[in-house]
Short mmCIF file of the C-alpha atoms (twelve columns), coordinates in Angstrom:
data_MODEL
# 
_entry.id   MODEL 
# 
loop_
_atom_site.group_PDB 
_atom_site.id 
_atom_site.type_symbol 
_atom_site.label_atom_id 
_atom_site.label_alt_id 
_atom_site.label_comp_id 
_atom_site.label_asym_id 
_atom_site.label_seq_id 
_atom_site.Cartn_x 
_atom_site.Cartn_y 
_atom_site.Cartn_z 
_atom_site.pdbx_PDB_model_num 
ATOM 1  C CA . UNK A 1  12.709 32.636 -24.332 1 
ATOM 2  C CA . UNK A 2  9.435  31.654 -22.930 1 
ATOM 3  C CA . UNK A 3  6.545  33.450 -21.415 1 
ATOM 4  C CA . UNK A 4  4.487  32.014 -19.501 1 
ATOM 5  C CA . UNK A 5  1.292  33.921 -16.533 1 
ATOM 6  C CA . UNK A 6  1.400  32.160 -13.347 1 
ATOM 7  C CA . UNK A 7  -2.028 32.457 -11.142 1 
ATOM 8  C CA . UNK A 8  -0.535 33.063 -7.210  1 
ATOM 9  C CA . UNK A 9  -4.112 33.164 -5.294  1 
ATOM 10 C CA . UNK A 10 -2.007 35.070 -2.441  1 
ATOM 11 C CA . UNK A 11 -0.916 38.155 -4.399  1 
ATOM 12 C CA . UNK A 12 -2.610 40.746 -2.605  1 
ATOM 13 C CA . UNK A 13 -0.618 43.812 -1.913  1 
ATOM 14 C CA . UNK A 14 2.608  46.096 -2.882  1 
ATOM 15 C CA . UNK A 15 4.790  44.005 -0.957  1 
ATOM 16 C CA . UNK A 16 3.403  41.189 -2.068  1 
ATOM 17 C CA . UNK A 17 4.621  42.488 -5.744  1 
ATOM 18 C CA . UNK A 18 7.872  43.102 -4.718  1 
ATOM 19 C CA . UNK A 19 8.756  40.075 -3.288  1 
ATOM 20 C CA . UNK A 20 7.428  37.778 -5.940  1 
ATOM 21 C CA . UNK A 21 9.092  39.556 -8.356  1 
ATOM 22 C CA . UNK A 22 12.489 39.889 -6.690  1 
ATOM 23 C CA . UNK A 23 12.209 35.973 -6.157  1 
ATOM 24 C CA . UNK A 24 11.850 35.504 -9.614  1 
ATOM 25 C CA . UNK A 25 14.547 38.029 -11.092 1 
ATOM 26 C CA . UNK A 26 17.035 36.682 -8.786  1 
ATOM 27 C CA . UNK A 27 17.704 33.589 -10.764 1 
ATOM 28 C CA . UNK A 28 19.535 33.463 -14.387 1 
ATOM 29 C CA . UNK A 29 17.665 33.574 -17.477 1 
ATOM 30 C CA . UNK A 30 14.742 34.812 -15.953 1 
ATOM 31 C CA . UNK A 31 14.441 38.017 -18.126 1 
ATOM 32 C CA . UNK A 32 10.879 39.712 -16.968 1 
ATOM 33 C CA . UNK A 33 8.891  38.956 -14.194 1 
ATOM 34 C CA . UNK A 34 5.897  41.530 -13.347 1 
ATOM 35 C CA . UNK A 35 3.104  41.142 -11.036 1 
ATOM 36 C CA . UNK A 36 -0.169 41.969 -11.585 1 
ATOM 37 C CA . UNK A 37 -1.997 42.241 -8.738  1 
ATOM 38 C CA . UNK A 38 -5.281 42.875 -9.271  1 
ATOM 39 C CA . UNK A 39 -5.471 39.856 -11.598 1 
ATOM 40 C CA . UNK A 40 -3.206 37.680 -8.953  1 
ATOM 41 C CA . UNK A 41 -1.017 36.663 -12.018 1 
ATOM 42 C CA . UNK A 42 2.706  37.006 -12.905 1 
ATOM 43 C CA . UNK A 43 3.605  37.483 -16.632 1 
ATOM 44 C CA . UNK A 44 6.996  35.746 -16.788 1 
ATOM 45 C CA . UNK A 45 9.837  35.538 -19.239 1 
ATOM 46 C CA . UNK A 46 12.774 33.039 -18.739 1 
ATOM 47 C CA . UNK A 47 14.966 31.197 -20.476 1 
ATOM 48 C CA . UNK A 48 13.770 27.368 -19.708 1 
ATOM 49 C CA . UNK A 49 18.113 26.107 -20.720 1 
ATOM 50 C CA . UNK A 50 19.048 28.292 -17.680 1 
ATOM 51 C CA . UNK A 51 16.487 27.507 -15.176 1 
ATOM 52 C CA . UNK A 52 13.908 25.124 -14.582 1 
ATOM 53 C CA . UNK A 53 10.246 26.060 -14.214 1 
ATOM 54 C CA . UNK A 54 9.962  23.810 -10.785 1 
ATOM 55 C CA . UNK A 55 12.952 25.823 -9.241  1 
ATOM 56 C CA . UNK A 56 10.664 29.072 -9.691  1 
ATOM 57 C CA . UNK A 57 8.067  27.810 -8.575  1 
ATOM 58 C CA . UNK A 58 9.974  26.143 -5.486  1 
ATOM 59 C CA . UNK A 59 11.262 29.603 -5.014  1 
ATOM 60 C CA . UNK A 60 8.005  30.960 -4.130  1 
ATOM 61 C CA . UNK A 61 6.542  28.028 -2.713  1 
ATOM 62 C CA . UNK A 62 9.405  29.093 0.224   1 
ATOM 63 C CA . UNK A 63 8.291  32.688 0.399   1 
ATOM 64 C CA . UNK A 64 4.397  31.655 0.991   1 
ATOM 65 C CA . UNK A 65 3.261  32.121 -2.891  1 
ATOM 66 C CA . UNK A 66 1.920  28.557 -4.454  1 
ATOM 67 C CA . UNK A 67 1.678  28.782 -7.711  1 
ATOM 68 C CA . UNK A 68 -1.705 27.984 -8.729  1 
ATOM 69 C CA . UNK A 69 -1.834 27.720 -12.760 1 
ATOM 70 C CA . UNK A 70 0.277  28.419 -15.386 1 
ATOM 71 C CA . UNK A 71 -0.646 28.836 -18.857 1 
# 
């Protein structure tokens, strides 16, 4: 398993929370995905042999959230 916090500069509200997170969880071997939104990050747990990191972030990309960093 790997974590990883993704910066996503448009993170600004509950809804925004929900549906970054529901993007995320939706895919296998994605294990934790919680938004912070104060902070604009995501702390994210996934499995990187079940899904790539690009598909996530391709993911959002489609629902209006670019990725910014990860670290």
């Amino acid at each position: 398993m790997r974590q990883i916090s993704m910066v996503i500069p448009a993170i600004s509200c509950d809804h925004c929370k929900h549906t970054v997170e529901s993007t995320l969880k939706q895919f296998d071997g994605v294990q934790e995905a919680l938004v912070d939104i104060a902070n604009k990050r995501v702390a994210l747990a996934y499995d990187p042999d079940k899904v790539e990191l690009s598909k996530l972030e391709a993911a959002l990309s489609e629902e209006g959230y670019d990725v910014a960093d990860v670290r």
